[in-house]
N, C-alpha and C positions, 0 to 999 in steps of 0.2 A: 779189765776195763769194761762197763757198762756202755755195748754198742746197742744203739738204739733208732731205728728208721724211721721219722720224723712225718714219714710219708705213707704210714700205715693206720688201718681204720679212719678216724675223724680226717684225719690228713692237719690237724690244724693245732693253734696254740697251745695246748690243756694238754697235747703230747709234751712238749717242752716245757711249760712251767711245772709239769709230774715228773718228769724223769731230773730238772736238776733238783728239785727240792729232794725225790729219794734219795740221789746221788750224794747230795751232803750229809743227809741223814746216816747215810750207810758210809759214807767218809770214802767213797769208790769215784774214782776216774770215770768221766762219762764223755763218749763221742757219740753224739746224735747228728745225722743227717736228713736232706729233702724234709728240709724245719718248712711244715706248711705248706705243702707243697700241693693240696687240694686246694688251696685259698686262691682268691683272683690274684693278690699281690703276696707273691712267695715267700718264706725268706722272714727274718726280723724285723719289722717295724718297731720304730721308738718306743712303745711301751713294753715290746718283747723286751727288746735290747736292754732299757733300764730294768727288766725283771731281773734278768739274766744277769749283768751288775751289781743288782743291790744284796741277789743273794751271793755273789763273789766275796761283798764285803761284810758278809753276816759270817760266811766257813772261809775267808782268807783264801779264796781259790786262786790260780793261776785260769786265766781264761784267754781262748787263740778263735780267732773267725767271729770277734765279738764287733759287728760292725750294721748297720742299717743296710738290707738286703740278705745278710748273707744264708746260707741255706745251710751251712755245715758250722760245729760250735764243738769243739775240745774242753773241757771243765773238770778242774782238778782241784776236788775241794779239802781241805785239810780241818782242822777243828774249828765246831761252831761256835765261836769268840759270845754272840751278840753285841751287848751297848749300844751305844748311838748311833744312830746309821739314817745319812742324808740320801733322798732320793729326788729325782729332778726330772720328770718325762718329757716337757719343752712340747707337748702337743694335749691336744684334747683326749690322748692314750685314757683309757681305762686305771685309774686309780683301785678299785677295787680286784681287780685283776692282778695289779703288781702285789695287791696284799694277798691275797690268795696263793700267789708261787710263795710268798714267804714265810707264811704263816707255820706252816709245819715245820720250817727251818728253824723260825723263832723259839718255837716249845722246845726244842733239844737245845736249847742255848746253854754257855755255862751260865751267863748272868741275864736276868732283864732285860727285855730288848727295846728301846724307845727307837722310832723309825717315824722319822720326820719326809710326806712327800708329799711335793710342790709342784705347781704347773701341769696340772692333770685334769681328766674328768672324773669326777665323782659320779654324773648322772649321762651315762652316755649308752648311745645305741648299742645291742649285742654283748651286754654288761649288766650283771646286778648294780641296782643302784648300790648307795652307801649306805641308808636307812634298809636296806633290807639286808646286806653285811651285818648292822647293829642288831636288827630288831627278828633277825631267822640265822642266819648261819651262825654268831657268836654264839646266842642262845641254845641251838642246840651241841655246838661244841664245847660249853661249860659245862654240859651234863656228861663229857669224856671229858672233863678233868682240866682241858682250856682256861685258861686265866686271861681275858684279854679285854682290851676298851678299843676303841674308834671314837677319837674326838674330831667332827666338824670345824674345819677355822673357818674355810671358805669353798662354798658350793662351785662345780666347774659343769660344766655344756659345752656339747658342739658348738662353734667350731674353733674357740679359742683355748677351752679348757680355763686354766688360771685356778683350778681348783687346788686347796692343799688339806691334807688331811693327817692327824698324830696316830700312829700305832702303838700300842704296850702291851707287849706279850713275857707274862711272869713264866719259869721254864717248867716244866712237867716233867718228870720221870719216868713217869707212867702212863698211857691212856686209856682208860675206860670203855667197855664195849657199852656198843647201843642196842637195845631190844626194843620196836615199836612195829607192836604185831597187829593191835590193834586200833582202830581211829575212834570209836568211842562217842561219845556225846560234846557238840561243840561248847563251851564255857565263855568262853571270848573271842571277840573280834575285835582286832584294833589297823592303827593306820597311822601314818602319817606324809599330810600333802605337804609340801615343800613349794615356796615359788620366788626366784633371785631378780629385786628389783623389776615386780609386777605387781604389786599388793595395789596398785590405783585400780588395776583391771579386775583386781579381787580373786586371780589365779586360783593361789591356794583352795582358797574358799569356794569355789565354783567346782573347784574335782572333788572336796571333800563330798558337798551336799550332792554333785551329783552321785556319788558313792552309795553315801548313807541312801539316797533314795530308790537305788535299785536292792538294795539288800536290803534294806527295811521291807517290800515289797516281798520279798522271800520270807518274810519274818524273822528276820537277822537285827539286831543290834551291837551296829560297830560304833568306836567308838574313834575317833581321827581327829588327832592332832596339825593343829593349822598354823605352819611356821610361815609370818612374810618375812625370807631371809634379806639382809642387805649387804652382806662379806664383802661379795664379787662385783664392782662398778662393770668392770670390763663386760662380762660375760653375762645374759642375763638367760631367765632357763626355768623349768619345774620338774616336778616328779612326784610321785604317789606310789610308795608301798602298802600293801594291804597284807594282814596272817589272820587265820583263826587257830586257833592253839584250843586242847578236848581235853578232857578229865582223865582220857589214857595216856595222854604225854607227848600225841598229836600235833604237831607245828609246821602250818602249810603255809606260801608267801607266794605272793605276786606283786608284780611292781609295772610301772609304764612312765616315760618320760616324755614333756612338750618339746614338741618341733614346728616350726613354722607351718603354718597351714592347717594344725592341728588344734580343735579347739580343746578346751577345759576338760567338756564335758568327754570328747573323744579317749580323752588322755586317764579318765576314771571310767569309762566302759570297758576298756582294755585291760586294766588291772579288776576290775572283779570279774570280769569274765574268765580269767585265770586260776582268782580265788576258788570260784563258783565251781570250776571245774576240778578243782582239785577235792573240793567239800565231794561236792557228786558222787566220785567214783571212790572215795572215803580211803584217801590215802593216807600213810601216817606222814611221809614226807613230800615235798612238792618235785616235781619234773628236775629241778634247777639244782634242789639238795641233792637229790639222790646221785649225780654223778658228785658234787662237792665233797660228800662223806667218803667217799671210796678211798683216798688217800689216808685216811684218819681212822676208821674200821677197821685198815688193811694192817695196821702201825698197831691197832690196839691189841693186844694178848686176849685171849676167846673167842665167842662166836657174839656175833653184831647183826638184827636183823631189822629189814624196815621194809615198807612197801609203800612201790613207787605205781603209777597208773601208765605209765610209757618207758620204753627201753628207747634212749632218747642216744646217738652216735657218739656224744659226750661222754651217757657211762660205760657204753661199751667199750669205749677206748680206755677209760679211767683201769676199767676191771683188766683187761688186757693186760695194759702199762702195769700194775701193781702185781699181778700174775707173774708177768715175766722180770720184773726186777726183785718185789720181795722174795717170790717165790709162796707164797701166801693164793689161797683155791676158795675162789668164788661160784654160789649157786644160784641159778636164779628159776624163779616155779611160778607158776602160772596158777593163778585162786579167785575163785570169784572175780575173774576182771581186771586183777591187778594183777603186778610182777612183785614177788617177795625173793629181795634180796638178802642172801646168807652168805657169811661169810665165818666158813669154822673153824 
């Protein structure tokens, strides 16, 4: 049985949705405890809780301490079925997050996996959006051999959520290492602003231009798409993802979401200020990947290298956790500024 202390490094969620999705993968019994246990509110919250569920019903697990609060979780996953599989978070929970614990469940599937989830946030604080799932992290995990879509039904926001969102992940056999050594010469910029029943106020449109007008000024041309979405009556809300993607295979992402009090243009100085930083110090992945890949490099057969500009508590947990359950040895070197992650 994979015991695993819940309350090491991060102290927080990215330990527990890594150790169950390994644990299915490896088809191994996993007790993790002190789940979160550096966070203000300890323990499983509803989006944990539905992570933790929906991968049950992707490997057929028996699961014990599976409840809102708890700090201690028994997981005993059997084979990864895939199919259809409903998910239901019931709060403004991170949508993108439940995909991320399942994703790498999904690719070992025997079949297809469609994964239907409802009453969520798509665009929520402490969370990649959804547009930057679609448009950075898919993208670079189709270059390891990933198969997979994110269809939009209905955009979600603090503090109702109401989002839903389709997953379809084809299975893999195999994964592909990554090598991105270099950052290279920028080719594209792109974007897309998002705004749920705000298009009177011209949302979208006010983050895009103010975007385009601070990188224009750096001599950048990006190019942002302006969705005024209408899905969600209930909930209303925005968001702005931004990448530039280089001629060496480069794909950096930032993103920012509207909150009360928070104007348009706030909400796009945020996000290129991210961009910007990430162009700057000429990373090949952004802050956000670099811990996301470590469960997928660590899975792939050979050496996988990329460079990040911060060692952020995220990957050092990631690399740890994957350490200590695949058994799999990460390096990390210091070059010009950056941190280049290997993994051999």
């Amino acid at each position: 049985m994979l015991e695993i202390d819940g309350g090491q490094k991060s102290g927080s969620g990215t330990i527990l949705r890594l150790s169950v999705a390994m644990a299915s993968i490896l088809g191994e019994p996993l007790h993790i405890y002190n789940i979160r246990k550096k966070r203000s509110e300890p323990g499983l919250r509803p989006q944990h809780l539905e992570s933790v569920l929906t991968a049950a019903k992707l490997c057929n697990a028996d699961v014990k301490g599976a409840y809102v609060g708890s700090q201690e979780l028994w997981f005993e996953p059997r084979e990864i079925s895939g199919g259809e599989v409903y998910a239901e978070i019931g709060t403004a929970g991170s949508i993108p997050m439940l995909i991320m614990t399942v994703m790498p469940i999904c690719i070992f599937a025997k079949q297809p996996t469609t994964l239907k989830i409802s009453k969520g946030g798509t665009d929520v604080r402490n969370s990649p959006t959804i547009n930057y799932l679609i448009n950075v992290y898919l993208r670079l995990l189709e270059r390891m051999g990933v198969k997979a879509q994110i269809e939009v039904r209905k955009y979600g926001y603090y503090p109702k959520g109401m989002g839903e969102v389709t997953l379809r992940v084809q299975p893999c056999k195999e994964l592909t290492p990554i090598k991105l050594e270099e950052f290279g010469e920028i080719k594209a910029i792109g974007g897309i602003s998002v705004c749920t029943f705000l298009a009177d106020r011209k949302v979208a449109e006010r983050q895009a231009r103010e975007a385009e007008r601070i990188l224009s000024a750096r001599g950048l041309s990006p190019r942002i798409k302006i969705v005024n979405d209408f899905s969600n009556p209930l909930q209303k809300g925005s968001s702005l993802v931004l990448w530039a993607e280089t001629d060496r295979g480069a794909l950096v992402g930032s993103d920012s979401i509207g909150e009360l009090g928070k104007t348009s243009e706030a909400v796009a100085q945020e996000a290129v200020k991210g961009l910007i930083e990430e162009i700057d110090a000429r990373a090949t992945v952004d802050i956000h990947m670099a811990d996301m890949l470590i469960p997928y490099v660590a899975l792939a057969k050979g050496e996988s290298i990329y460079l990040t500009r911060m060692i952020s508590d995220h990957l050092e947990s990631n690399i740890w956790l994957a350490e200590e359950i695949l058994g799999v040895k990460f390096h990390i070197e210091k070059i010009n500024g950056l941190y280049k992650v290997i993994k051999g």
